[in-house]
N, C-alpha and C positions, 0 to 999 in steps of 0.2 A: 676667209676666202669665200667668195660669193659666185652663184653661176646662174649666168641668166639665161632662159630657154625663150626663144622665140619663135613665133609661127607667123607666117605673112607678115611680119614685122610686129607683133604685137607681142608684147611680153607676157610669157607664161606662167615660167614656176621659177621665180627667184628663190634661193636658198641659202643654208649655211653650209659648211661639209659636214654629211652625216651620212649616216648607210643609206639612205637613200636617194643620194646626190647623184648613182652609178645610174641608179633606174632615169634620172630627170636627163642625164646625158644621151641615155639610149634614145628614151623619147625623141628627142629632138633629132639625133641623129637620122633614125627612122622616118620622120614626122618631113625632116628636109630631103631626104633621098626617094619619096613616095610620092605617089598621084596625090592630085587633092584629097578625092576621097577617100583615099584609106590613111591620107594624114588627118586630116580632119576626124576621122571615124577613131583614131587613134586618140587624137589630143581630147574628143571628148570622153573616153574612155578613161585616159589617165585623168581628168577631173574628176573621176568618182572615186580616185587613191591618194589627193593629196595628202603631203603629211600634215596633220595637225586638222583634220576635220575630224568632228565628234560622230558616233554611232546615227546620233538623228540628223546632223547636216550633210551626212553620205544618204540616207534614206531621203529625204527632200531631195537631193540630188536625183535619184534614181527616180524620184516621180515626175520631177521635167523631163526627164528623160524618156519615161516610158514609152509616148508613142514613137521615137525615133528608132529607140535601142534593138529590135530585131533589123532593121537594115541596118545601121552601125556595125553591128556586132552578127552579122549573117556566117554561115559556117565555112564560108572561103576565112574570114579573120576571125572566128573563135570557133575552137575545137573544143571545149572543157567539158559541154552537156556528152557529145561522144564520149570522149576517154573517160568519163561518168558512166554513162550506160554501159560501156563495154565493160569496167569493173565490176559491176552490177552483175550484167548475164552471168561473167564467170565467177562471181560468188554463188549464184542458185545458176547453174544448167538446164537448162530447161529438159535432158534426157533424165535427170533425178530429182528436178524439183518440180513440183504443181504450184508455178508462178501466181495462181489467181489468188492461193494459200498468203505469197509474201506479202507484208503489210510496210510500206517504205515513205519512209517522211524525208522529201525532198527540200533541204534547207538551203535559203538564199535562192527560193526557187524562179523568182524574177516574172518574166513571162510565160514560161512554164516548157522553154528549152527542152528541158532534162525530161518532165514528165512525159512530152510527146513522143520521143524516144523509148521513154520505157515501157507507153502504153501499148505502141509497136512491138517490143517483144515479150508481148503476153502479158506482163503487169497490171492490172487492175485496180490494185489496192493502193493507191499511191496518192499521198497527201503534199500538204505543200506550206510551205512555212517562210515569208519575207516581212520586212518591217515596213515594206512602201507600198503604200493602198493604191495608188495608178497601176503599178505593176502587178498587182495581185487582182485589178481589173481586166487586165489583156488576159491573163492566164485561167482567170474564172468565165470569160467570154469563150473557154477552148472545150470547157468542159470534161476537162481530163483529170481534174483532182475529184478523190471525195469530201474534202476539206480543205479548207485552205486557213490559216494563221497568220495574222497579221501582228508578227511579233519581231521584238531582236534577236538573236540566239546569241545572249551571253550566260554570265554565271547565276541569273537569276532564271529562278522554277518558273517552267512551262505549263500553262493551261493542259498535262497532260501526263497521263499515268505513266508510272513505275514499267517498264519494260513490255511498251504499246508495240515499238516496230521489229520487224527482222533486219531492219537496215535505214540507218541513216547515210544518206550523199552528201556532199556539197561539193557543187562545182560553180565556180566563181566567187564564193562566199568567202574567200580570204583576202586580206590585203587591208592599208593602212584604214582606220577609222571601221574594219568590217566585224569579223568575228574576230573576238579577242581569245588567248591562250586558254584561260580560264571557262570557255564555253563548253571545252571539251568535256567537262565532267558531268556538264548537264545530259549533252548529247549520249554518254555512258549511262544516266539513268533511266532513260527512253526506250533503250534499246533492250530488249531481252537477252538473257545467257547465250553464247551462240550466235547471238545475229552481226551484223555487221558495222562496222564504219567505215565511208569512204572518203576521202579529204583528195578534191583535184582541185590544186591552183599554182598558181605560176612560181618554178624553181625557186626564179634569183627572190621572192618576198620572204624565203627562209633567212636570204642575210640583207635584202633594203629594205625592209618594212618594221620600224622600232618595235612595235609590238612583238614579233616572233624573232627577232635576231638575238642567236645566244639563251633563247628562253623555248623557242617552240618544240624543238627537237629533245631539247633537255624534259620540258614537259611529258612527250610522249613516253620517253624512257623512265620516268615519276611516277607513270601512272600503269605502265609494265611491270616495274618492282612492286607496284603496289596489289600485285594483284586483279589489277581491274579490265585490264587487254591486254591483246597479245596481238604484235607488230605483224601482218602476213608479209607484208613483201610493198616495199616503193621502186616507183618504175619512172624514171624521165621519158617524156613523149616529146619527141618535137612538134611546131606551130603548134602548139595550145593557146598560144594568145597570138596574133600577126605573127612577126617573126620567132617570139618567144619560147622559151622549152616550158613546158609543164613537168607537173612529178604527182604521180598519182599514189597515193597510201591507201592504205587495206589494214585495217584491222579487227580483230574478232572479241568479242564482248567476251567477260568472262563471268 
């Protein structure tokens, strides 16, 4: 069975049926019930999730993209750097934490969203970590990392010590061709005893995105028995993506 998604009559995402046949329906549905521009902002959105694009043909993607991608993706149509920072505050408080202290590597940090946000609530120490050098241009033109990494975040070792931050984020950084399941383990080496993991990205890529369906949540629970985290709490937020619901996870290094 095959479904074809069209925009202004131009064909988009032909498929097979798979798990993430549901997502390519939404699209569309969305994409035909919207203004131009926030279908538009949509359809090239959903182009940096095709299935079947490799880790570096989603990063080339993101560097044509770059100068467009903050109006695309302005915070009327993506919440994720939000429900990011706001995880964040309430992991360190700032009535018992000495924020300048937290040391936070912002992965898939894109334009640099999420750091500008956190630079706003007291944050300092915050690094930045994407695989597309345009986008790690806009975000180093802001001045708001102390570093920035122009790298993938998978299961390969990072340009970067043994238990550097209090906290990794990602918000945005999931979804077909992005971080894979197996990145996680890297992200638990970075992190010190204690500190944090934050994982914001959109609900439904737990069961349309073949990478994580049936494997990602089993993942997390793999490496809770294993001793290496501990689950605080996942929260559905709505409009995390346009219409879409987010699910924000927390967990504590161990």
């Amino acid at each position: 069975m095959a479904v074809h998604v069209a925009f202004h009559g131009v064909l988009l995402f032909p498929s097979i049926l798979r798990p993430s046949v549901m997502a390519e329906v939404k699209a569309k549905r969305f994409i035909q019930s919207s203004d131009a521009p926030d279908g538009q902002a949509y359809c090239t959105n959903f182009g940096a999730h095709k299935p079947g694009m490799s880790m570096t043909e989603v990063a080339e993607y993101y560097s044509k993209w770059a100068g467009e991608y903050e109006q695309d993706l302005n915070q009327d149509r993506y919440q994720g750097p939000y429900y990011a920072c706001m995880a964040v505050t309430e992991a360190f408080p700032v009535d018992t934490t000495n924020r300048k202290s937290v040391s936070i590597l912002d992965v898939a940090c894109g334009t640099g969203f999420l750091g500008e946000k956190l630079k706003k609530e007291g944050f300092v120490n915050v690094d930045g970590l994407d695989p597309s050098d345009k986008m790690l241009d806009v975000a180093r033109a802001k001045n708001i990392y102390n570093k920035l990494y122009c790298e993938f975040m998978s299961d390969a070792t990072l340009p970067i010590d043994n238990g550097k931050y209090s906290c990794v984020a990602v918000a945005g950084g999931m979804g077909e061709g992005h971080i894979p399941c197996a990145a996680l383990t890297e992200m638990i080496r970075i992190v010190k005893p204690g500190g944090y993991i934050i994982i914001v990205m959109r609900e439904e890529y737990l069961t349309h995105v073949q990478e994580y369906a049936g494997k990602l949540e089993n993942f997390f629970l793999k490496l809770e028995k294993e001793g290496k985290w501990k689950r605080c709490s996942q929260t559905v937020v709505p409009k995390y993506s346009f219409d879409n619901n987010g699910i924000i996870f927390k967990f504590k290094v161990c």
